[in-house]
N, C-alpha and C positions, 0 to 999 in steps of 0.2 A: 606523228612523231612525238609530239607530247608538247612540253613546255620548249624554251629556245636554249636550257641547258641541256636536257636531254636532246635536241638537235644537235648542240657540239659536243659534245661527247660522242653521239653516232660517228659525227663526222672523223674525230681527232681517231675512234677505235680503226675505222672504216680503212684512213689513211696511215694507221700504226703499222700494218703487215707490212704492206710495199716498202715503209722505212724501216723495217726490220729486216726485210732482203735485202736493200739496196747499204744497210750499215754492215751486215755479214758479206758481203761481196767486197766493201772496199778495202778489205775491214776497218771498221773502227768498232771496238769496247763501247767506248764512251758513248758513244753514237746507240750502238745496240741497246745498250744500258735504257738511255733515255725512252726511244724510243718501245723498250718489253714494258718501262714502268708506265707509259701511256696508256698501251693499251690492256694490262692489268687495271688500271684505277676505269678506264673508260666503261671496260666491259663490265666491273662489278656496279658501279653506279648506274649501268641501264638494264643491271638484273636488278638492282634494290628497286629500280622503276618500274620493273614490268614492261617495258619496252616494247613499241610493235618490232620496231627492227630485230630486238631480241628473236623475237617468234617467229619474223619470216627469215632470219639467216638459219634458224632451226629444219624449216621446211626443204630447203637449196641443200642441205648438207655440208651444213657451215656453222653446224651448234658448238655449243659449248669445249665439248672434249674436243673437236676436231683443231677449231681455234688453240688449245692450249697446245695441240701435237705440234703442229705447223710452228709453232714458239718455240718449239724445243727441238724441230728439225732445224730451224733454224741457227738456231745455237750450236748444234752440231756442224752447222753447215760453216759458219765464223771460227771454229776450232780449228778446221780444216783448212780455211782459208789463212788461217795466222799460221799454219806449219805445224800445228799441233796433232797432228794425224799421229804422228808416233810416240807422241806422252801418252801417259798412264792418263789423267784424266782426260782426254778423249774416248778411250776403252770404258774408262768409269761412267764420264756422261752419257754415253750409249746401254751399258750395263743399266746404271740407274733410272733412266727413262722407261725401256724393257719391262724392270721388276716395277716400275711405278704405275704403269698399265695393265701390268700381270695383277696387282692388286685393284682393281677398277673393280676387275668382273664380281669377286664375291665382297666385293663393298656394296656394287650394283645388287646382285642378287639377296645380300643379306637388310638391305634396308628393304628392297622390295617385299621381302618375305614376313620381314615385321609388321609392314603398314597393311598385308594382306591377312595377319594372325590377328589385328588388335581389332580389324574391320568385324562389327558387329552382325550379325545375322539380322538384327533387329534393335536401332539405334533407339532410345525414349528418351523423354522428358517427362518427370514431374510422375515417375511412376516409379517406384518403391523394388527397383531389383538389386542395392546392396543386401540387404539382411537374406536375398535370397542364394544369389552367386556372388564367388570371391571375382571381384573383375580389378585384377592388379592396377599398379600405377602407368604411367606413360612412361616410354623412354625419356628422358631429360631432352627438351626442344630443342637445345645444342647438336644432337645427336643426329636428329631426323630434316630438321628444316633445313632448306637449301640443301642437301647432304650432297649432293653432285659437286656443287659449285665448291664449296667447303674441300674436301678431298681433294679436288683437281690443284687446288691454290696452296694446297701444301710444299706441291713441286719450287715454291716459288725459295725454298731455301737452298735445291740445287742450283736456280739459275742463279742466284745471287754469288753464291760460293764456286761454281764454274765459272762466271765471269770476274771473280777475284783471282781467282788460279789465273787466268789466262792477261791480265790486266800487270798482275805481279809476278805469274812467269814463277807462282810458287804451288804444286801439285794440294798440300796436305790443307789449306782452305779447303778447296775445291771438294773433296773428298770430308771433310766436315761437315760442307752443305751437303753434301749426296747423302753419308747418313745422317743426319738430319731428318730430312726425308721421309727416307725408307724407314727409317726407325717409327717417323709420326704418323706413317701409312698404314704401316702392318700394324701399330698401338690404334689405329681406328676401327680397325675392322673386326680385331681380337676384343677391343670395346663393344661390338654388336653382338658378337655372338652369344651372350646369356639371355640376351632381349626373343630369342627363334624356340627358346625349349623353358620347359617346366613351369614353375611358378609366376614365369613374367610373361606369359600370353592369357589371353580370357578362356572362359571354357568354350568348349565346343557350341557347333551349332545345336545340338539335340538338346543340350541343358541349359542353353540361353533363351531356346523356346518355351521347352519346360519353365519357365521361372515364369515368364511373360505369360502364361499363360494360368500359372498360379496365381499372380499377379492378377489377370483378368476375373480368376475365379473368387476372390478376396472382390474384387471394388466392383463386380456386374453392372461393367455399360450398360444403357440406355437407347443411348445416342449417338450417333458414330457421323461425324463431317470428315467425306472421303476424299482426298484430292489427291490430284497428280497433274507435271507442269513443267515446264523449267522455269530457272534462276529469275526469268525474268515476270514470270505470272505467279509468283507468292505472294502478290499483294490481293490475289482471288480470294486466296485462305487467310489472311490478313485481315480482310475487313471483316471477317463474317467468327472473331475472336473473341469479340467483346460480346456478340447474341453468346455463341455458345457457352460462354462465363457464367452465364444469367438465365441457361435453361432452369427450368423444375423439373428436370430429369438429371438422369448421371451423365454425364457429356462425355467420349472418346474421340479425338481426330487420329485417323490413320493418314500418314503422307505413302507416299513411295518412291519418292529421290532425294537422294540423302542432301542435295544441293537445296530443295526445299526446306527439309529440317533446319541449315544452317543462314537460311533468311528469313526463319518464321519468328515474327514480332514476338514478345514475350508475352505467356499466356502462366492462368494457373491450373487451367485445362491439363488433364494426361496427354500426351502425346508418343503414336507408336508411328514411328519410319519402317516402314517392310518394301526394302527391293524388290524382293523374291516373291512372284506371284503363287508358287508351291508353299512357302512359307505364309503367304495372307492366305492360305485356303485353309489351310490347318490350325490358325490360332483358332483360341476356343472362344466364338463370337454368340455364343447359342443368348445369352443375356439382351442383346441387342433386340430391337424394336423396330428401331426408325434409322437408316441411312439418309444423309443428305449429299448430295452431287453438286461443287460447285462449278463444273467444269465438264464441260460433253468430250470425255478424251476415251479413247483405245483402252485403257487399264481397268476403266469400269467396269467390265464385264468380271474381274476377277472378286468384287463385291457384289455384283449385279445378281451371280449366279446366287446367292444366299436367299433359301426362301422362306424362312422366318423371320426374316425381317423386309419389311415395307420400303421403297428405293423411293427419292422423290428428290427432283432438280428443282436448284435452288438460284444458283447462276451466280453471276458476281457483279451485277447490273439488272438496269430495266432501260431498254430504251429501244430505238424503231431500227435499231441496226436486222439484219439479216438473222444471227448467233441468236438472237432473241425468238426465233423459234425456229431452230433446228430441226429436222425431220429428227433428228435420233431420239429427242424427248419424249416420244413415245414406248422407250423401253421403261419407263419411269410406273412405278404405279400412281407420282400424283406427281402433278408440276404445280408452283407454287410461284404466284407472280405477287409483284405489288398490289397493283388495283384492278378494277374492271378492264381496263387498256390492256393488260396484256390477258389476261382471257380473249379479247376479241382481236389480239392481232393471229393468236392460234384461231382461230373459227374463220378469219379472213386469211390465214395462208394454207387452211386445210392438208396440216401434214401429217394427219393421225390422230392427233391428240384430240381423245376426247374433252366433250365443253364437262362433263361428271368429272373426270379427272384432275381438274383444276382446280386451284384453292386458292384465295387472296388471302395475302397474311401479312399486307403494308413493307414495310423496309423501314426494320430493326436500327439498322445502322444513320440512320437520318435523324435516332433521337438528337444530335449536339448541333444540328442544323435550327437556328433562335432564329424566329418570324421576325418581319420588319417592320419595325416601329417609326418610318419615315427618316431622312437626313437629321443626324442633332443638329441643333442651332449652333448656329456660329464655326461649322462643318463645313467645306465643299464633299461632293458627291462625289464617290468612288466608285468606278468602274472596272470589275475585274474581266481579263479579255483568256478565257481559260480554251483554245482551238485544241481539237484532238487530235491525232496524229495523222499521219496518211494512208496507213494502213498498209495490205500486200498486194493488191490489185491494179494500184494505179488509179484507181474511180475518181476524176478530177471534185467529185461530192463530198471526199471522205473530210478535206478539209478546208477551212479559208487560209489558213498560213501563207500557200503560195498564188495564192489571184487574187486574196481580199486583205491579208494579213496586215500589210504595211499601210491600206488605205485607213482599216479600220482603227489602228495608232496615230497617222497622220491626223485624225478627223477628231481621235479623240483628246490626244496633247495639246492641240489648237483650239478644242472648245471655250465658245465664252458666250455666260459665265464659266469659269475654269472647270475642270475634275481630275479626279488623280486617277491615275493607272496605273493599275497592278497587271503585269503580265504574267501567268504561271501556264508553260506550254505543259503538251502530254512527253513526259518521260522516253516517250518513244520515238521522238519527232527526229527526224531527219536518217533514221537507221535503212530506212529502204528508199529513198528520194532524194537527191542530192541537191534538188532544187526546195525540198521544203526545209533541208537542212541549213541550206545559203540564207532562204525569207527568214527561219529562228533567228541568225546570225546578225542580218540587218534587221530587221524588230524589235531586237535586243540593244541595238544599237541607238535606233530610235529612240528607245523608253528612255536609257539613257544618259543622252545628250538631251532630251528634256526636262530632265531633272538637272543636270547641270546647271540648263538658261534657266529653269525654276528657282533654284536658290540663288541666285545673283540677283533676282526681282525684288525690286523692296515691297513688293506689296504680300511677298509670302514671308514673315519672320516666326525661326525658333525657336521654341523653350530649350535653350541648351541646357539650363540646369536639370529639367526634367528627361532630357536627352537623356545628359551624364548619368542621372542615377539610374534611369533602368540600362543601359548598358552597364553599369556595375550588378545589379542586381541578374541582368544574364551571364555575367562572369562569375558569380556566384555560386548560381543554379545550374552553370554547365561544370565547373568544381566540382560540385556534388554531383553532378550526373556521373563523370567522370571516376569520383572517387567508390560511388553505387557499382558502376559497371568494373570495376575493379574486383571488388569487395568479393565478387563470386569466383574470383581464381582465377587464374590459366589452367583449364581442365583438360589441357594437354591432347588429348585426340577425341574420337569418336567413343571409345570404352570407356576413357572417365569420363567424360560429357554423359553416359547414361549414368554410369554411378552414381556422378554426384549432380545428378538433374534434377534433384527436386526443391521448385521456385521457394524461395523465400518471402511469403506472402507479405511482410512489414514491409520487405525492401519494395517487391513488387506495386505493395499500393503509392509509397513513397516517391517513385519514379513517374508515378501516374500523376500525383500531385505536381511533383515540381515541374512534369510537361508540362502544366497546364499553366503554371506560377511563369513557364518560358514563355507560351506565345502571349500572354499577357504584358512581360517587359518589352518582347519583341517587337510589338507593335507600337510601344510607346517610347522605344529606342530612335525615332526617326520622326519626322512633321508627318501629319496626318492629310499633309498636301503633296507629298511628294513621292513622284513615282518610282515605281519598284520591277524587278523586273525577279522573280520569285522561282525558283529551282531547288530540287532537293528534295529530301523524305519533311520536310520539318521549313516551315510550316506546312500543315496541311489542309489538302482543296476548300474542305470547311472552315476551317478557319480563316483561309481568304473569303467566301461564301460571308460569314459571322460580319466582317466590316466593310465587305461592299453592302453597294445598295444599288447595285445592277450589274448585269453580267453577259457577254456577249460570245458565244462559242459556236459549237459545231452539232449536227443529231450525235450523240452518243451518252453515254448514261452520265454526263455531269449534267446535262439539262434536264434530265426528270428526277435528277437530285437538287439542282438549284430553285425546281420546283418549290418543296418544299418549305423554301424561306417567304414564298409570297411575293418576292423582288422582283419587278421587272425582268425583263431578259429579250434579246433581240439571238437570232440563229440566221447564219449564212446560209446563202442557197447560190453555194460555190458552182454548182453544177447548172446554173437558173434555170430550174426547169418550169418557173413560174410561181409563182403566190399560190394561186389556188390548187395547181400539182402539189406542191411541193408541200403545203395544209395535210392536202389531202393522205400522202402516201405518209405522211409524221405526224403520229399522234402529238407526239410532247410540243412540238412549234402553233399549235391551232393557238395558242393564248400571245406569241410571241411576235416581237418588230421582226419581219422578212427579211432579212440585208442581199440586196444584190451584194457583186463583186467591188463595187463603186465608193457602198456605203453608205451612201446619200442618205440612207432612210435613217440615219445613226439622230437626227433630230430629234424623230418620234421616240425616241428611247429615252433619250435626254430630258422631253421634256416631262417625261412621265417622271421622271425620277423627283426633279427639280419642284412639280406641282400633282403630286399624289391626287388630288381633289380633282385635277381635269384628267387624271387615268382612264382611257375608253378599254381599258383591257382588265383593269382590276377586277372586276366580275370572273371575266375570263377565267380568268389565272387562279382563282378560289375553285369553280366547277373544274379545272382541269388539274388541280391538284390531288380533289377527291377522285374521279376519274384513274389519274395514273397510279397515287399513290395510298388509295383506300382514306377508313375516314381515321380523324383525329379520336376519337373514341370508340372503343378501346385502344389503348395503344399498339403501337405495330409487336412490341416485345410479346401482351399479352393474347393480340390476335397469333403471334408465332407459338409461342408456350401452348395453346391450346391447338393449333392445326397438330404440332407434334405426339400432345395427347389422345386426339382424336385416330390417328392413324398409328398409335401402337396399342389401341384399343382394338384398331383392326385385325393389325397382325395377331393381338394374343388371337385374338376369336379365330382368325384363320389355323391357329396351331395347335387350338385346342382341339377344331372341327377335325383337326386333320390326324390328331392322336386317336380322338374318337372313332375314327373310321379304322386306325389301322389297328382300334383295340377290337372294333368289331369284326374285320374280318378275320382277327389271329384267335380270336371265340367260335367263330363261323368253319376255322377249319379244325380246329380243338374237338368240336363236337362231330363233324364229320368221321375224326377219327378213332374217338370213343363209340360210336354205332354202327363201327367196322364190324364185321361178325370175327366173336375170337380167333385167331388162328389163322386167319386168313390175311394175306399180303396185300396191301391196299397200290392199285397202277398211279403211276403221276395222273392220270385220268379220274382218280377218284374211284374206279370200280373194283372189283373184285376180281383176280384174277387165280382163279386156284384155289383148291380146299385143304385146310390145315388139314395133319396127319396126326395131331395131337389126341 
């Protein structure tokens, strides 16, 4: 239900109707009155909410327009009840309700018809199609946003003015508010109608393509990062924003749901949205080289089929999950892992994929992941607890949340000497398991009420004055973010969003700086003793990584990324199916403390941290970082820059082989046809059939 105002307001809407019958039966005005303005103000405040109850009284048959009928049967029904059946406004209130639902349908159909005209065939960013198509302005947001909700509440100057009429027993209010009304009803929808024709819709599909494809033939990709997802996996394509910034090639991302477009981080990359798999078959891709796949989905195939250029997954991770080697990667012509680890997890699950096929090219994205230089003096040791979701199977493995979660914070708030805890779950946690969602709940809980008893310790104090200032200094910098994130308009729908989509490179680095200028006050905002309990896009997992100096999770791809700091790290074996199984079947855990469900072992993690020098695993964790994540030189940017090179070197060669061939055999029958004997009619067989008469 949300917060505990939008609980009462469900409630006060919920229990508005019934006292709106029971005021129209007794009659009372006054009563009715009260009672329509409740549940006007209740139901608008839990559409501004977004409301689950909004959505499931939608589902019942109990939405929006039905709610407002029943309001206005109602009122009819109280005119009735006060003797008012034979005035003029009862006739009127019924008239006017009538014409004020007679104008729904082409309110309904004419907004529908706009947001279906302004829908681009091919939505961009950061790609240059004003100078090519006129793509008008938006209707004014007024117009379109909420437009249902908006319309219906118009009525609200009939009820006002019928229940004046009927309160004063004087017809000519009443009939005030009714046109009122109808006047403001029929002036909305005569508002729409120049937004369905001529100069206020975009061009067609043909010449929206057209241009996009002009477009393409002006800037000739290179590079193409393909993806397709929902709302909730755009941080696939997300991560993999900052390599394609930095290619040495031309870089293009194609998405294909527009819901993706509108949660893709900001880039200075071109970016093409194509719904329409007819429409991605036809743009003009021939420039292209190299496809990369972050994502083994159903849609691929409408890229896949492209054979001038080379297909190669990419992923959007590395780690021992299952996803990490898909049978379907073998539609790829190369897969490209981190290190030697995932070469051999494809050779040890033999599902196609050739061992030639494979390329290590490190992971790009772990350059901002800083090695550890041990606890600074005069520091307690921080401990970030980062557990992965639960996933969709149930597999009690997938995480420690709910069998280890709460031991692993009990064990770690209680440590002594102390450390601090940061808790930052996966984003996903509790959407399929009610029980992992409960342990988030209480864990959350845990962290803190430790922080609480924390700062009431006298042995942990303060810098409030350096508090004070970096929380000034992040009120500053979200100012500016704020007044950044402005600066670029309200670009009104999806049509101006392409027009006016191309980044502003100053502001775009600008935003990048003062992220950075964020997590920096961010962290200095608070004791560097005291625990946190961390959700949200910002900070991010690296930047928790950056100021722990050990980390305790679950197999999934944050452990062969926390790899890379060289940090300690312990992994649950929530499922215990042993130390040496559990080694064995996970590469990334061979260097890692083992945690039963219990914890107990959370010692040996402790004291590694605490005393670097008696580390029995720091060896480890060096060989198995080159292992997972290739070596530190070259860099993983310039091992990636060059697999990419290597493999549209392929492809030209395969399309030059392949012109060659089809110029030889279009020579091969040319000449066939010139050693015809004059005259004579050559069979699709090639023979001679018949003697000219010539």
């Amino acid at each position: 239900m949300g917060s505990a105002a939008e609980l009462a307001a469900a409630v006060l809407m919920v229990a508005g109707f019934p006292a709106l019958m029971l005021a129209a039966l007794v009659p009372s005005v006054p009563a009715f009155a009260a009672a329509a303005a409740v549940t006007y103000l209740a139901d608008h405040y839990l559409h501004r909410k977004g409301s689950y109850l909004i959505n499931r009284l939608g589902k019942v048959r109990a939405g929006l327009s039905i709610r407002f009928l029943i309001r206005q049967l109602l009122l009819v029904l109280l005119l009735a009840r006060l003797s008012l059946a034979d005035n003029l406004i009862y006739y009127g209130a019924i008239a006017c309700f009538i014409a004020f639902y007679g104008l729904q349908a082409p309110h309904g159909a004419l907004v529908q018809l706009i947001r279906n005209r302004r829908r681009m065939p091919v939505a961009t960013r950061n790609v240059d199609l004003k100078s090519r198509i006129r793509i008008p302005d938006a209707p004014p947001r007024r117009l379109l946003h909420r437009s249902a909700e908006k319309m219906l509440h118009l009525d609200l100057a009939a009820v006002v003015g019928i229940l004046l009429a009927a309160q004063l027993k004087s017809s000519l209010i009443g009939f005030i508010g009714i046109g009122i009304t109808v006047a403001l009803a029929t002036l909305y929808v005569l508002t729409l109608v120049p937004y369905v024709r001529g100069r206020k819709i975009p061009p067609n599909a043909e010449r929206v393509l057209a241009a996009v494809d002009d477009w393409l033939g002006e800037y000739q990709p290179e590079t193409v990062l393909y993806f397709s997802g929902s709302k909730d996996s755009a941080y696939q394509v997300n991560m993999w924003l900052d390599t394609m910034e930095k290619l040495d090639s031309k870089p293009l991302i194609i998405l294909r749901e527009r819901v993706i477009l509108n949660n893709l981080a900001p880039t200075t990359v071109p970016v093409i949205c194509v719904p329409g798999g007819v429409h991605l078959m036809n743009l003009d891709l021939s420039t292209v080289r190299v496809a990369l796949y972050a994502a083994n989905v159903g849609k691929n195939i409408h890229l896949l089929r492209v054979p001038t250029m080379k297909h190669v997954f990419i992923g959007h991770g590395d780690s021992d999950k299952l996803a990490s080697v898909n049978p379907f990667s073998k539609v790829y012509d190369e897969v490209w892992t981190a290190g030697r680890a995932g070469r051999d997890r494809y050779a040890i699950a033999d599902v196609g994929v050739r061992d030639d096929d494979i390329v290590e090219v490190g992971r790009p994205q772990l350059a901002p992941i800083q090695p550890w230089q041990g606890v600074p003096e005069g520091r307690i040791p921080t401990v970030l607890y980062a557990p992965t979701w639960e996933g969709w199977d149930g597999n009690p493995g997938n995480t420690s949340i709910v069998l280890a979660g709460e031991n692993i914070v009990r064990k770690l708030v209680a440590a002594d000497p102390p450390v601090r805890v940061l808790y930052k779950p996966h984003p996903f946690t509790g959407t399929v398991s009610k029980e992992a969602g409960a342990a988030h709940q209480r864990i959350t809980a845990l962290v803190r009420k430790a922080a609480a008893e924390r700062a009431m310790d006298p042995r942990f104090v303060a810098d409030t004055a350096a508090q004070a200032q970096a929380k000034a200094e992040l009120d500053r910098i979200e100012a500016r973010l704020a007044q950044l994130s402005g600066a670029g308009g309200d670009r009104g729908d999806e049509a101006e969003a392409t027009r006016e989509g191309l980044v502003d490179v100053a502001r775009h680095e600008e935003v990048a700086r003062l992220r950075a200028e964020w997590n920096d006050a961010y962290w200095r905002s608070f004791p560097d003793w005291e625990h946190r309990v961390i959700t949200g896009a910002e900070p991010r997992l690296y930047d928790c990584f950056n100021v722990s100096d050990a980390m305790v999770s679950d197999i999934s791809s944050v452990v062969s990324d926390f790899i890379a700091s060289g940090k300690p790290y312990a992994v649950t074996d929530s499922a215990e199916v042993g130390v040496e199984e559990f080694k064995r079947n996970n590469t990334a855990v061979r260097a890692a403390v083992i945690l039963s469900n219990s914890a107990k072992e959370l010692g040996e993690l402790l004291s590694a941290v605490r005393d670097p020098a008696a580390d029995p695993l720091a060896e480890d964790r060096k060989e198995l970082k080159q292992y997972l994540l290739g070596p530190d030189e070259p860099t993983s940017l310039e091992q990636f820059n060059t697999a990419v090179a290597n493999l549209a070197l392929k492809a030209e060669t395969r399309n030059v082989g392949q012109q060659s061939r089809d110029a030889a055999a279009l020579a091969e029958a040319e000449t066939e046809l010139a050693n015809a004997v004059p005259g004579q009619r050559v069979s699709t067989a090639g023979d001679t059939d018949g003697v000219g008469t010539g």
